[in-house]
N, C-alpha and C positions, 0 to 999 in steps of 0.2 A: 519471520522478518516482514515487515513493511516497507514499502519503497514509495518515495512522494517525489512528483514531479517538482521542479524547481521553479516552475509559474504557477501563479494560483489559477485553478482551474475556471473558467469561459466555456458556455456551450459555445460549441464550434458555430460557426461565421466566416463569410468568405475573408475574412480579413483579419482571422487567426488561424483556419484552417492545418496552416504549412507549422505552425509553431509549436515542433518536437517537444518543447524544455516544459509542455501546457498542458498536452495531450497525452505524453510517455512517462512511466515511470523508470525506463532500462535506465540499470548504474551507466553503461557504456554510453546512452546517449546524455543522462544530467553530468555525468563528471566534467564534461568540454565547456559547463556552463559557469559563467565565472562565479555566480551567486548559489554554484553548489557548498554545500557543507557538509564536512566528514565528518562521520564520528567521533564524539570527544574519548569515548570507549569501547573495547570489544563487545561489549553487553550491549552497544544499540541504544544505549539510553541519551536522552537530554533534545538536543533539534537538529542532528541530522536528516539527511535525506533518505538514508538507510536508519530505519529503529526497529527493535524491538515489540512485538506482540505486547508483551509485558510492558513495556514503555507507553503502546499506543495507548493501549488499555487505560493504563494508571492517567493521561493526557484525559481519557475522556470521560474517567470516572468522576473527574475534577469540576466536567463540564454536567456533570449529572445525567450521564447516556448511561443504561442499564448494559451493561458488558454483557452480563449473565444470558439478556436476551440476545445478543451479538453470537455470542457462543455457542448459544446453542442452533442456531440459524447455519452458525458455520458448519457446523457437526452434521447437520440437516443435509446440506450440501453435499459434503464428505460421504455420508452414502449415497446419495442419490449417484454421486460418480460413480462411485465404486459399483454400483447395481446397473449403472448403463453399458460401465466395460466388463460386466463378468462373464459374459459368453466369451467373451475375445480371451481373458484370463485363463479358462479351462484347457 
């Protein structure tokens, strides 16, 4: 899942600092926001604030972002966690 805040995002500045719905993507904090949007389905897809992996993706394949390189960036990531908590693991 992907989760998008409900303001478009502003490098912080003393005079958006305080604004949660800008800087957070918690469902708990965008749902009190009036200009949140639910999902139209369980699958995540279309322009909720909560979507799909698969949904972002396809959103930005549109745009001509190489997913592929996304991917594997993220996979990248995914061990490098996994290799920084395996002593804790054992």
């Amino acid at each position: 899942m992907a989760r998008f805040a409900t303001h478009d995002y502003e490098k912080p500045s003393s005079m958006n600092l305080t604004d949660m719905f800008m800087h957070l993507t918690n469902f708990s904090v965008n749902k009190n926001n009036p200009e949140f949007i639910y999902n139209e389905n369980e699958e995540g897809e279309g322009v909720g604030h909560k979507r799909s992996i698969k949904s972002v993706f396809k959103m930005l394949e549109m745009k001509g972002v190489n997913t592929n390189a996304i991917w594997s960036r993220i996979k990248r990531l995914i061990i490098k966690t996994f290799c920084a908590v395996q002593p804790k693991l054992e």
